[in-house]
Backbone as CSV, one residue per row, in Angstrom:
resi,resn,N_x,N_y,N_z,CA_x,CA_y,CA_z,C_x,C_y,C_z
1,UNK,109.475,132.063,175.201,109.009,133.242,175.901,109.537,133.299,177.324
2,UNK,110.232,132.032,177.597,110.564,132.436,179.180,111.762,133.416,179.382
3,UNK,112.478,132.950,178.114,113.697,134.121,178.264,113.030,135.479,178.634
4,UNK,112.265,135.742,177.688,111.896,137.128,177.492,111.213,137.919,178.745
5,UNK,110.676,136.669,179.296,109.921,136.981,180.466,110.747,137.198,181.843
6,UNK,112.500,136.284,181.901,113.297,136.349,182.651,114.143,137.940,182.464
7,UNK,114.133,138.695,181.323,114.596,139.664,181.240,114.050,140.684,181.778
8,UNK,112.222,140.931,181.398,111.829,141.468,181.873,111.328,141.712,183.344
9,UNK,111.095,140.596,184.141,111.323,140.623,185.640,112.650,140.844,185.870
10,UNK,113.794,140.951,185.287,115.421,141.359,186.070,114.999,142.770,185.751
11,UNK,114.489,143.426,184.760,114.459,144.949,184.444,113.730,145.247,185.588
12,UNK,112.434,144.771,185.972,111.752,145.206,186.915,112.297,145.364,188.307
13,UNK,112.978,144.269,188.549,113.807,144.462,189.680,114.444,145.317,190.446
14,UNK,115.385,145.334,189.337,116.179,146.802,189.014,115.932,147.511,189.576
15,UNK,114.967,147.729,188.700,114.533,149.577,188.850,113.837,149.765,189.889
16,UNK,113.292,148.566,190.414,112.162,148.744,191.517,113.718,149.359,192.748
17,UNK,114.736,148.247,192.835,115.833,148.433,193.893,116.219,149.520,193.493
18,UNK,116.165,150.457,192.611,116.898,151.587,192.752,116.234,152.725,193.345
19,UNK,114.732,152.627,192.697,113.812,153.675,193.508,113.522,153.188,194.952
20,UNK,113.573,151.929,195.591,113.373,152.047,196.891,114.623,152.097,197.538
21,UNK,115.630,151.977,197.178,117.036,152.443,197.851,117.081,153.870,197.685
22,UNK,116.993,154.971,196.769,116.595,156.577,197.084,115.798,156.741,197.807
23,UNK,114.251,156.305,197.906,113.143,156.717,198.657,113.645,156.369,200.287
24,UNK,113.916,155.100,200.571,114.469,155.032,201.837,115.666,155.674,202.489
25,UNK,116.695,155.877,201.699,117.772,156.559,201.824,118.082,158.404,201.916
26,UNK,116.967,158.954,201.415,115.705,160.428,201.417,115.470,160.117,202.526
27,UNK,114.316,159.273,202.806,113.361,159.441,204.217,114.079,159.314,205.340
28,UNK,115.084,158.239,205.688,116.171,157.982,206.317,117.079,159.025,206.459
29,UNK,117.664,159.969,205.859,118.182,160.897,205.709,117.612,162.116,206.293
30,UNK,116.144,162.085,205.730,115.216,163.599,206.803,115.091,163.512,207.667
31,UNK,114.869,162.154,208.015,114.328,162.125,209.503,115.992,162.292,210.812
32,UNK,116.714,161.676,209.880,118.378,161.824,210.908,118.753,162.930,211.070
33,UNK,118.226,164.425,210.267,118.580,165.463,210.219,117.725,166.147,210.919
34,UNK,115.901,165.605,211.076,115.498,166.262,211.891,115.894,165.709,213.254
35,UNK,116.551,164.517,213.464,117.130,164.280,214.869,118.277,165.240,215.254
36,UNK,118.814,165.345,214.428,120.231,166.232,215.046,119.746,167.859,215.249
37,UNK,118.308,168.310,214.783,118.538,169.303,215.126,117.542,169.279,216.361
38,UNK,117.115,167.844,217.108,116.732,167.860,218.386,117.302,166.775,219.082
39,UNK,118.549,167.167,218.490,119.668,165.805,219.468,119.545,166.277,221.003
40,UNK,119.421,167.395,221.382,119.603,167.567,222.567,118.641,167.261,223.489
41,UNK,117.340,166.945,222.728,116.097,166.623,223.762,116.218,165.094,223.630
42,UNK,116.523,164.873,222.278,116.013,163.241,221.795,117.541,162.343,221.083
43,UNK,118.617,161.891,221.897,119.626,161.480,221.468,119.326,160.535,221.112
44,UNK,118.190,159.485,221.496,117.652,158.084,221.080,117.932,158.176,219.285
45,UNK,116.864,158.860,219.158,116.936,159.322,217.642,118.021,159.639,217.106
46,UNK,118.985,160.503,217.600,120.387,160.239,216.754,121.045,159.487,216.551
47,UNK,120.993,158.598,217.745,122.238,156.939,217.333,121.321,155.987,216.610
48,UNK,120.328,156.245,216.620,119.371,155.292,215.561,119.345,155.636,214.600
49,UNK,119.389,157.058,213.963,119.582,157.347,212.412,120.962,156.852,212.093
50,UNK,121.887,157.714,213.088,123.323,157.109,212.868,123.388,155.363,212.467
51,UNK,122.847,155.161,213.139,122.889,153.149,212.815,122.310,152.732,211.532
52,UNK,120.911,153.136,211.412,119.997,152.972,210.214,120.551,153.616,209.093
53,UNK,121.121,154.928,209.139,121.128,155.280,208.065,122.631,154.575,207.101
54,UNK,123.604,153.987,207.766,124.531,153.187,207.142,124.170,152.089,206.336
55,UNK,123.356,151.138,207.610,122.589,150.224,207.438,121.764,150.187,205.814
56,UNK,120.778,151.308,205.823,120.334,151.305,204.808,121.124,151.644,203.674
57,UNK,121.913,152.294,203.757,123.047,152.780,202.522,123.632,151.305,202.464
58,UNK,123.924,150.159,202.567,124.749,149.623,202.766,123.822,148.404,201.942
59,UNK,122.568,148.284,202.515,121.580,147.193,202.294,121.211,147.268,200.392
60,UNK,120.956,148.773,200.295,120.481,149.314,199.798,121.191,148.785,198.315
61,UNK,122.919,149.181,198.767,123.505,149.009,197.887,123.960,147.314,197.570
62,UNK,123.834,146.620,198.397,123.850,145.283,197.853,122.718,144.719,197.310
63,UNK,121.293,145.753,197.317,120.596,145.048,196.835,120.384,145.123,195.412
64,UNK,121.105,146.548,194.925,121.299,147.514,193.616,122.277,146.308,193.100
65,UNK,123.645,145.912,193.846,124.424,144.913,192.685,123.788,143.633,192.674
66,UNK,123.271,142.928,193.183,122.598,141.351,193.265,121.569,142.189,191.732
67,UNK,120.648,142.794,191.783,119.769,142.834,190.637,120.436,143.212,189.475
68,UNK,121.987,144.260,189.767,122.584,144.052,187.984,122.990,143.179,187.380
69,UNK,123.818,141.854,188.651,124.540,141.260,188.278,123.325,139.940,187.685
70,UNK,121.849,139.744,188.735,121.047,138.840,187.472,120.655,139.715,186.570
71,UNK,120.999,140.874,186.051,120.049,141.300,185.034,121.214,140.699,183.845
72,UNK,122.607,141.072,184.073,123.700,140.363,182.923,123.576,139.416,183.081
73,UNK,123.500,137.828,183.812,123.019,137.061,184.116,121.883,136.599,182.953
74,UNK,120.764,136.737,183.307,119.608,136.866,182.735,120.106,137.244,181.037
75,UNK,120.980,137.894,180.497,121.213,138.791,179.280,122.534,137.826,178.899
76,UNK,123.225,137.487,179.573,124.412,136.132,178.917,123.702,134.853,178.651
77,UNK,122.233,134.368,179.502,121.815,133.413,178.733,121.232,133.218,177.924
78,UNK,120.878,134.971,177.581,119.568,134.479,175.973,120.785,134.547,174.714
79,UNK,122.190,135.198,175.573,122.905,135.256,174.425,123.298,133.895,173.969
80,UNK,123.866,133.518,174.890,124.051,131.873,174.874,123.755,130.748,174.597
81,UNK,122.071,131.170,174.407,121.308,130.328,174.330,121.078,130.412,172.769
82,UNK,121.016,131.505,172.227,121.065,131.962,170.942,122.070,131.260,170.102
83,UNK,123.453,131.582,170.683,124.459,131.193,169.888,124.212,129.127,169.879
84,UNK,124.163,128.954,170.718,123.992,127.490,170.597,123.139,126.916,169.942
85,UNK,121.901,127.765,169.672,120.489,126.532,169.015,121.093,127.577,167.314
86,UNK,121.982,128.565,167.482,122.180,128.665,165.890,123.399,127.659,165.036
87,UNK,124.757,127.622,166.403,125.504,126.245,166.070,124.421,125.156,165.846
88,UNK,123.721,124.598,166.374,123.036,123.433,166.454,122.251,123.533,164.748
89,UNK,121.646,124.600,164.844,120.724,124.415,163.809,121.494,124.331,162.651
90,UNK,122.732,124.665,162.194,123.758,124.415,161.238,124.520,123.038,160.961
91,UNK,125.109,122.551,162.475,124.866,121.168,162.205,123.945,120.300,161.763
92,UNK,122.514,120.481,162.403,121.640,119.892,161.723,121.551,120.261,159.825
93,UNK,121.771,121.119,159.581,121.747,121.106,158.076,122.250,120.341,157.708
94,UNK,123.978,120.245,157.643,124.829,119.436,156.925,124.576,118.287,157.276
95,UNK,123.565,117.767,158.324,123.607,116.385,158.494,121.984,115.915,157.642
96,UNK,121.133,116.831,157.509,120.113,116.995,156.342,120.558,117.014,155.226
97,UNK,121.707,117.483,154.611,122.281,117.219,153.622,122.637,116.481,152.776
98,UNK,123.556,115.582,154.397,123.467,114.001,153.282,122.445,113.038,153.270
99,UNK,121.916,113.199,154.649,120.482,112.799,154.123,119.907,112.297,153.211
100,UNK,119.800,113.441,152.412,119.596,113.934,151.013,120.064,113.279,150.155
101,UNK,121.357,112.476,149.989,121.784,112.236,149.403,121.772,110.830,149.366
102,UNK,121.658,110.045,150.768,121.337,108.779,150.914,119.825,108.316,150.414
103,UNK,119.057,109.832,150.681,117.768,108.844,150.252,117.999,108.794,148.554
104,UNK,118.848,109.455,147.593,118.660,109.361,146.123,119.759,107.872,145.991
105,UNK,120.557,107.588,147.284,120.915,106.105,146.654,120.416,105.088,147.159
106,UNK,119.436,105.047,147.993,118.603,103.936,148.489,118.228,104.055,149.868
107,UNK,118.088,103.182,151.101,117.469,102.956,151.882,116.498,103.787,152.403
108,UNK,115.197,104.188,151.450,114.512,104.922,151.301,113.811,104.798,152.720
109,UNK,113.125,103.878,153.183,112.739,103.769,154.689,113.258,104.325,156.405
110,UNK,114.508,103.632,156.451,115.140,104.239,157.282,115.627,106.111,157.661
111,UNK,116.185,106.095,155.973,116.689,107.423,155.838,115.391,108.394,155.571
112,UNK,114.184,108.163,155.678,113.218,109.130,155.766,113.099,109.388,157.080
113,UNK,112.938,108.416,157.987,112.389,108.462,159.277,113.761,109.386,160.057
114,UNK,115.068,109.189,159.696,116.061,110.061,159.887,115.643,111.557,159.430
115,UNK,115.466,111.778,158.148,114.389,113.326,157.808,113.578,113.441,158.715
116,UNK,112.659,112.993,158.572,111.765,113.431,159.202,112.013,113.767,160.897
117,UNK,112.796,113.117,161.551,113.479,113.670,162.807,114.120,114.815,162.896
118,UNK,115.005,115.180,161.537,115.854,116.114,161.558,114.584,117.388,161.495
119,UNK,113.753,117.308,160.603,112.911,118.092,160.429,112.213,118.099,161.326
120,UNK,111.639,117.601,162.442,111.373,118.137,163.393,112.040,119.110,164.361
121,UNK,113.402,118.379,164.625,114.595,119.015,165.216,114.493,120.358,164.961
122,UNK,115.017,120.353,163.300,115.418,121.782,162.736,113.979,122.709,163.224
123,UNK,112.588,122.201,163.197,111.895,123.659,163.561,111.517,123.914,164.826
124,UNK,112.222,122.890,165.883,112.124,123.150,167.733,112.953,124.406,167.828
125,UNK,114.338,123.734,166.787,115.454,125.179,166.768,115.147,126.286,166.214
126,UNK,114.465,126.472,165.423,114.208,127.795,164.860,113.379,128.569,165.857
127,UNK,112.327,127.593,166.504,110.834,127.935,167.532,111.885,128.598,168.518
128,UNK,112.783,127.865,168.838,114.181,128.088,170.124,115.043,129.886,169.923
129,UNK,115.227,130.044,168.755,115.885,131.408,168.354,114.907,131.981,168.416
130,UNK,113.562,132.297,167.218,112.249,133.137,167.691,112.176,133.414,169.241
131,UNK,111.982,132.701,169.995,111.897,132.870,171.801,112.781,133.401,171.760
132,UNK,114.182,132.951,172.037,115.278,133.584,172.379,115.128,135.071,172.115
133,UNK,114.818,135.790,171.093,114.956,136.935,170.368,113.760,137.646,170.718
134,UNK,112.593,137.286,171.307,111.877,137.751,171.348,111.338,138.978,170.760
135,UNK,110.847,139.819,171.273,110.527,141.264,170.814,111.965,142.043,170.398
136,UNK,113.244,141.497,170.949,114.406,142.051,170.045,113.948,141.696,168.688
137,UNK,113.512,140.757,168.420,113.810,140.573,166.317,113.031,141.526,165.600
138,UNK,114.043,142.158,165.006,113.415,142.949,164.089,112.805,142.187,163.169
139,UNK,111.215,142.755,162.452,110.720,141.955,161.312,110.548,142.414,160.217
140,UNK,110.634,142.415,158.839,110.757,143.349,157.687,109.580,143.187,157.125
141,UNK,108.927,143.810,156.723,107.620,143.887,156.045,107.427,143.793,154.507
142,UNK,107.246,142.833,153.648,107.186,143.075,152.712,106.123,142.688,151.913
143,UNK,106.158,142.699,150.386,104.973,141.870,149.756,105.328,140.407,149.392
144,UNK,104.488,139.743,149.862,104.528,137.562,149.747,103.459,137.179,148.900
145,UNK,104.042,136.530,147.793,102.637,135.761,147.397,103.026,134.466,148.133
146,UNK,101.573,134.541,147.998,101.091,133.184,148.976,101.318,131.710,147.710
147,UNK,101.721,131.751,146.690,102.040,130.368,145.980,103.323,129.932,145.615
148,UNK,103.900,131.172,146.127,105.743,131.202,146.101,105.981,130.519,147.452
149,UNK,105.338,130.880,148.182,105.476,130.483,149.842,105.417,129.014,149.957
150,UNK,103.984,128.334,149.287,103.526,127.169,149.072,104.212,126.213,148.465
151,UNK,104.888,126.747,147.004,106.466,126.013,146.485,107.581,125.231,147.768
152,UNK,107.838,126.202,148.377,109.054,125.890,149.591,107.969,125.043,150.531
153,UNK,107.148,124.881,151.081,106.171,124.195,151.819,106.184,123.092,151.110
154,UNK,105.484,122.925,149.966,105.808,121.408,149.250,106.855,120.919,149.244
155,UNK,108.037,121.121,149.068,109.791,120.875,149.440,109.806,119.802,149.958
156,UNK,109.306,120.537,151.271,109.414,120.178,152.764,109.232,119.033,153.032
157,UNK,107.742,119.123,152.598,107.134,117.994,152.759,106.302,117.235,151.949
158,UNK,106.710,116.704,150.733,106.335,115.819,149.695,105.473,115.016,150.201
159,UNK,105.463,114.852,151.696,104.309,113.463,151.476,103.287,113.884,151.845
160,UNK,102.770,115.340,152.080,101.381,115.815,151.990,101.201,116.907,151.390
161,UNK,100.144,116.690,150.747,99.388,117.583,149.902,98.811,118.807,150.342
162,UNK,99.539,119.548,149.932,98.832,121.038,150.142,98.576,121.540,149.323
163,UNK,97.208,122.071,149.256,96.239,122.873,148.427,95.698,124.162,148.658
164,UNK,96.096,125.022,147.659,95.901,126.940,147.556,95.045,126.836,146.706
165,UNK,93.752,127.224,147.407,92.426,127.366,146.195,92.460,128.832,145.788
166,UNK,93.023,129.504,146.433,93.609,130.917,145.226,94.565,131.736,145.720
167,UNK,95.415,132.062,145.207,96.244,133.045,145.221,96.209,133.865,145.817
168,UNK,97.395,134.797,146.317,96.883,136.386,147.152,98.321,136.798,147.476
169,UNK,98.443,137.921,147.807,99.383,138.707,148.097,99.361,139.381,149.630
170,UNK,100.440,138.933,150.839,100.377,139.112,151.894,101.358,140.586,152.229
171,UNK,100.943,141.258,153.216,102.195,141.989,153.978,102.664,141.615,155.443
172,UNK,103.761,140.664,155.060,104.526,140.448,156.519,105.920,140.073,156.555
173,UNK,106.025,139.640,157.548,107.664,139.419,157.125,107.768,138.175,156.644
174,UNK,108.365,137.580,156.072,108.615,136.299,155.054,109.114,135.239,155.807
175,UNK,110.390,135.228,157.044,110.459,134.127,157.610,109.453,133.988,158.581
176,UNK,109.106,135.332,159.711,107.609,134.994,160.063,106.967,133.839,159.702
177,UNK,106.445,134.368,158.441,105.470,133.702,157.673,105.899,132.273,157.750
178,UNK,106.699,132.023,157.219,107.205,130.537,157.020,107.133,129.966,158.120
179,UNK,107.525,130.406,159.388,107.650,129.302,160.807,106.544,129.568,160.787
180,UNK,105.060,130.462,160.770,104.041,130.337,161.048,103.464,129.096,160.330
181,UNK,103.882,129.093,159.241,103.156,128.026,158.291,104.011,126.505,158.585
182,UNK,104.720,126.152,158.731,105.713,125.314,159.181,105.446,124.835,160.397
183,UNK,105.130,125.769,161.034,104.467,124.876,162.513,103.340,124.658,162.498
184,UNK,102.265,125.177,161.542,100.882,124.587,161.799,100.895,123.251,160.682
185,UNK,101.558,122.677,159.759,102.124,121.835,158.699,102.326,120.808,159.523
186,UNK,103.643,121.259,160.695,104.326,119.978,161.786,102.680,119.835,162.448
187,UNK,101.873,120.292,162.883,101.522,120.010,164.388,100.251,119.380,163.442
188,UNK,99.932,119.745,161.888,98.640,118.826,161.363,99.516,117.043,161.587
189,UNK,100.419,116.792,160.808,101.384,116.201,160.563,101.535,115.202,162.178
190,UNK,102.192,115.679,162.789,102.881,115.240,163.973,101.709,114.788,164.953
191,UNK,100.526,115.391,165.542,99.127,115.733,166.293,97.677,114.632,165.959
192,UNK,97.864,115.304,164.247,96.686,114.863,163.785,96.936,113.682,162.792
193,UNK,97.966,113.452,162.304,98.651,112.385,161.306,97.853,113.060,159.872
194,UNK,97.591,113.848,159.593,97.283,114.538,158.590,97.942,114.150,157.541
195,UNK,97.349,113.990,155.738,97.872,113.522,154.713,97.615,115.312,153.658
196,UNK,96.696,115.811,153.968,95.978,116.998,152.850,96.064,117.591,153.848
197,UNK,95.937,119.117,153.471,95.466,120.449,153.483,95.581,121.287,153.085
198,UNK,94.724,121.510,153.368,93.869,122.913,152.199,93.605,124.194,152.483
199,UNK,94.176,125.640,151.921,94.250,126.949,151.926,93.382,127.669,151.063
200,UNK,92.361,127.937,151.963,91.450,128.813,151.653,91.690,130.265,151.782
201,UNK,91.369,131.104,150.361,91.703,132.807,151.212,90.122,133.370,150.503
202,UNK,90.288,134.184,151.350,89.001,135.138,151.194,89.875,136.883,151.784
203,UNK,88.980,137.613,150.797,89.348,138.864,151.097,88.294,139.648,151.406
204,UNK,88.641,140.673,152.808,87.775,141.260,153.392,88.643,142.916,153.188
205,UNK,87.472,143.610,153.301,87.631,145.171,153.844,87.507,145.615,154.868
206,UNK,88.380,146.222,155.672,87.907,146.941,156.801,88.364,148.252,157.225
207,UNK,88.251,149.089,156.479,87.813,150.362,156.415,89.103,151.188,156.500
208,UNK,89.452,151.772,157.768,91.344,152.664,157.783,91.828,151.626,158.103
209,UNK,91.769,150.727,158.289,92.826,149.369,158.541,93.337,148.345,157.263
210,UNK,92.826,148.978,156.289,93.016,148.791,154.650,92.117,147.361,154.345
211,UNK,93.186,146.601,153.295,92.602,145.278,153.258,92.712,144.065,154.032
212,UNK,91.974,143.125,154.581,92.617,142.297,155.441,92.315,141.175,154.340
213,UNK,93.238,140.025,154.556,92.931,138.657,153.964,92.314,137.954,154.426
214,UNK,91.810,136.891,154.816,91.369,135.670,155.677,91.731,134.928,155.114
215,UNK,92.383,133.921,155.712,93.009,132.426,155.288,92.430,131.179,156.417
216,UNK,91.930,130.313,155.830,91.949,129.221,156.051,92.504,128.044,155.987
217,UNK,92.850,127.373,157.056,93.735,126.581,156.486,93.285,125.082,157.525
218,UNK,93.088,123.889,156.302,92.035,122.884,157.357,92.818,121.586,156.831
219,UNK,92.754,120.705,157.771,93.653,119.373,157.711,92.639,118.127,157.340
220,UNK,92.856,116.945,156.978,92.317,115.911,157.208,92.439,114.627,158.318
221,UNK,93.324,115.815,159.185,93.628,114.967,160.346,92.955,114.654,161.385
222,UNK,93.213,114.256,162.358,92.460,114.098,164.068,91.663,114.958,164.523
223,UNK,92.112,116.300,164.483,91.832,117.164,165.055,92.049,117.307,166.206
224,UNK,91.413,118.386,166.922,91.491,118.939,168.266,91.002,117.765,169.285
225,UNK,91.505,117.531,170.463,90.875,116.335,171.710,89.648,117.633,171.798
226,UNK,88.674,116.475,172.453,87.895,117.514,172.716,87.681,118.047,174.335
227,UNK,88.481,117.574,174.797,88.770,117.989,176.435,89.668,119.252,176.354
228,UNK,90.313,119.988,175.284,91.016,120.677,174.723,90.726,122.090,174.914
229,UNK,90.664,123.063,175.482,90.569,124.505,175.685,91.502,125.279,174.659
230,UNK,90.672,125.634,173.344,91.240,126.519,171.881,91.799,127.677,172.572
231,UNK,91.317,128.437,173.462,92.055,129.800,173.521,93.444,129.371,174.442
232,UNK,93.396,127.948,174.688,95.365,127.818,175.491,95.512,126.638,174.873
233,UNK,95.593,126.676,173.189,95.794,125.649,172.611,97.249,124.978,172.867
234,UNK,98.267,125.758,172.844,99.536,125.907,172.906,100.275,125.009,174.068
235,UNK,99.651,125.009,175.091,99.838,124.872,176.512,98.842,123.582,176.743
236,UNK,98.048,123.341,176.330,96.764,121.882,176.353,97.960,120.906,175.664
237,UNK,98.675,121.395,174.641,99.077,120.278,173.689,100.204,119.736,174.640
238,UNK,101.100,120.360,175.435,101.638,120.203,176.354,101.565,118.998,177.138
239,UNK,100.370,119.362,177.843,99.588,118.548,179.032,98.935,117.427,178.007
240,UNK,98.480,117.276,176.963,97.626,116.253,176.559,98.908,115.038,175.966
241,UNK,99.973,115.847,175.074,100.538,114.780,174.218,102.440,114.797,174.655
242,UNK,102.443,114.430,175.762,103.822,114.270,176.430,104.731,113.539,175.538
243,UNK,105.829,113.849,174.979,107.053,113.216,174.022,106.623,113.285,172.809
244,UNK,105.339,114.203,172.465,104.906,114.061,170.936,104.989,115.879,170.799
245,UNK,105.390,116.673,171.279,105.563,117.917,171.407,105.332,118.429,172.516
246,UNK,105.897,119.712,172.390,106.172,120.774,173.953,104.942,122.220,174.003
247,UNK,104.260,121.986,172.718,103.234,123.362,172.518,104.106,124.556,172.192
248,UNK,105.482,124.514,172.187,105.900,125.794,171.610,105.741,126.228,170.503
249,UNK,105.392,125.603,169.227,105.115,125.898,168.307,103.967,126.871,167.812
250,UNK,102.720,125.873,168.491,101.546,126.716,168.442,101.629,128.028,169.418
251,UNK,102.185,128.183,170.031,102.763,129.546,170.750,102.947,130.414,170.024
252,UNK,104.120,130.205,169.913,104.868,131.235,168.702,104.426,131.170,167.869
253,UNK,103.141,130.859,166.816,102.766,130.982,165.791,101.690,132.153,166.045
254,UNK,101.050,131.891,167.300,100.030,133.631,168.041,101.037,134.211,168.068
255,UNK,102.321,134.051,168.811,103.508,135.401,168.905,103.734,136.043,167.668
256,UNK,103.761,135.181,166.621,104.335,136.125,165.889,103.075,136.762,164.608
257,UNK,101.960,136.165,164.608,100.592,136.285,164.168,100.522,137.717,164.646
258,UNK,100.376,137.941,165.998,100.878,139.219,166.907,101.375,140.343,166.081
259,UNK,102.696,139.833,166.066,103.787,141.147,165.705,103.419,141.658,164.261
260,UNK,102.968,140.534,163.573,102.963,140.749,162.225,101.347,141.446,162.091
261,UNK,100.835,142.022,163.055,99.629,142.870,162.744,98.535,141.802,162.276
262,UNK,98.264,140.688,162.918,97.344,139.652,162.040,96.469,139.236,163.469
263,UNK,95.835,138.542,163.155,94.952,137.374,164.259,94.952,135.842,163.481
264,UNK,94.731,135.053,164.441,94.958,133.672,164.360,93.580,132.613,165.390
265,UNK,92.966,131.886,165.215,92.245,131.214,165.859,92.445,129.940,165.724
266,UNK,92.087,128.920,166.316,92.393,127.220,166.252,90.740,126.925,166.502
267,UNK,90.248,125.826,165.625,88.800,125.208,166.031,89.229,123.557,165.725
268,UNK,88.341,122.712,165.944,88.220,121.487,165.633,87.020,121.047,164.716
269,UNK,87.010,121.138,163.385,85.756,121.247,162.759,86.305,119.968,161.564
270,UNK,85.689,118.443,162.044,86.115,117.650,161.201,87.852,118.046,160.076
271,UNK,88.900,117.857,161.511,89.896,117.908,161.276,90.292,118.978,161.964
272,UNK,91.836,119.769,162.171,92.205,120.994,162.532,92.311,121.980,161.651
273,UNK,91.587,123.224,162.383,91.122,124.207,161.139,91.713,125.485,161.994
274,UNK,92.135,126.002,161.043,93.029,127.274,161.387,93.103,128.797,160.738
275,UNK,91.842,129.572,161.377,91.755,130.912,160.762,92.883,132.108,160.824
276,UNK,92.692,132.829,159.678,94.248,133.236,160.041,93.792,135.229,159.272
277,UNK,94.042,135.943,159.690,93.889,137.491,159.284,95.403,138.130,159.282
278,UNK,95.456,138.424,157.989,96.894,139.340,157.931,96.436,140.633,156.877
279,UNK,97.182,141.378,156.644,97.338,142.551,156.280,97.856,142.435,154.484
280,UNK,96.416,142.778,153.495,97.102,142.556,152.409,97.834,142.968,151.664
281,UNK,98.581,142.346,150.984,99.942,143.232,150.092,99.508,143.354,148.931
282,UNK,100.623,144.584,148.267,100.184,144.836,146.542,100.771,143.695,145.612
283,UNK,99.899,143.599,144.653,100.297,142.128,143.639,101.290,143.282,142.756
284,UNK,101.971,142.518,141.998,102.876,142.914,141.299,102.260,143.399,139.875
């Protein structure tokens, strides 16, 4: 989000330097004109507009290029930044790859703990493009069942158990979905040392806002510290667990909870428990 936030203070900038370089450059301007037409009582006033009013044309306009040139500035590094964590995240594949292939001929120990790094890696980078892209990414809306989703989740991560006590049909966008679910997976995993969890859905009505789902989703892990403030979960994890994550994850999982028309909450209720409201889709 800082990109996004660096773009939008260069926009502000901007525009702020352009309307106060007219407004001053107007007022500056009336007032030099009402000097000249009492230059003859008040010459003070004419060589002072004369002075000021360059002055300000001049100020005015260096202050107009300094804010375009950080606004491209500001706009070459999310590009940049983009292109690199998407090289990166490609290397990391092919090197997940063989991976893959070492753990089916042996040194099952080592070459997990290599996975399991990469797989962390790979979803800092994905967390890294989401930011980058911010409110640019377009998101496609479609219908998800929630046990197709759960298939690719088990993949992932074979060595914990995840459990869908029923079925359901979501409307959101599908990779959304996945880093949403993927980062609350890492942070049971990574946080809480979590082995299970378990997906609860319940379906609610709420009236012109159609059907909503409720999902639950609860770990057998650590849970929450309890010095821990839930509504800046994101940002606590930060400050509490230095070299064990950065909180971007749980960030962007409200960011994009957000976009995708849903709500999201974090509690600590014998383990980490994670309420979740999205928008339901038609079953097939």
């Amino acid at each position: 989000m800082n990109k996004a936030l660096m773009q939008s203070s260069s926009n502000w900038r901007f525009y702020l330097s352009i309307f106060w370089f007219l407004f001053t450059f107007v007022f500056i301007g009336w007032w030099w004109i009402l000097g000249l037409e009492s230059a003859a009582h008040h010459r003070m006033i004419f060589w002072e507009g004369l002075v000021l009013l360059p002055a300000i044309f001049s100020g005015g306009m260096a202050l107009m290029i300094l804010a375009a040139r950080d606004r491209r500035r500001a706009e070459n590094m999310k590009i940049f930044f983009s292109n690199f964590a998407h090289d990166l995240k490609t290397a990391i594949t092919r090197v997940r790859l063989q991976a893959e292939v070492l753990v089916e001929e042996g040194s099952q120990k080592n070459v997990t703990r290599l996975m399991n790094s990469l797989q962390r890696l790979d979803l800092q980078l994905e967390n890294s493009l989401w930011v980058a892209r911010g409110e640019r990414q377009a998101l496609y809306f479609e219908n998800i069942k929630m046990s197709q989703l759960i298939v690719s989740l088990r993949n992932e991560w074979p060595e914990v158990e995840i459990q869908l006590q029923k079925d359901c049909v979501l409307f959101a966008d599908r990779q959304a979905l996945i880093s949403v679910f993927r980062n609350l997976i890492q942070n049971s995993i990574l946080h809480g040392h979590a082995s299970k969890i378990e997906i609860s859905v319940f379906e609610t009505q709420e009236g012109k806002a159609g059907s909503i789902v409720v999902l639950e989703i609860r770990d057998n892990g650590e849970g929450l510290k309890k010095d821990l403030e839930v509504s800046q979960l994101g940002h606590e994890l930060l400050l509490a667990s230095p070299g064990r994550g950065n909180g971007l994850g749980l960030y962007l999982v409200s960011f994009l909870m957000k976009r995708m028309k849903g709500k999201i909450s974090f509690h600590s209720e014998n383990g980490f428990l994670v309420r979740m409201q999205l928008p339901q889709g038609r079953g097939e």
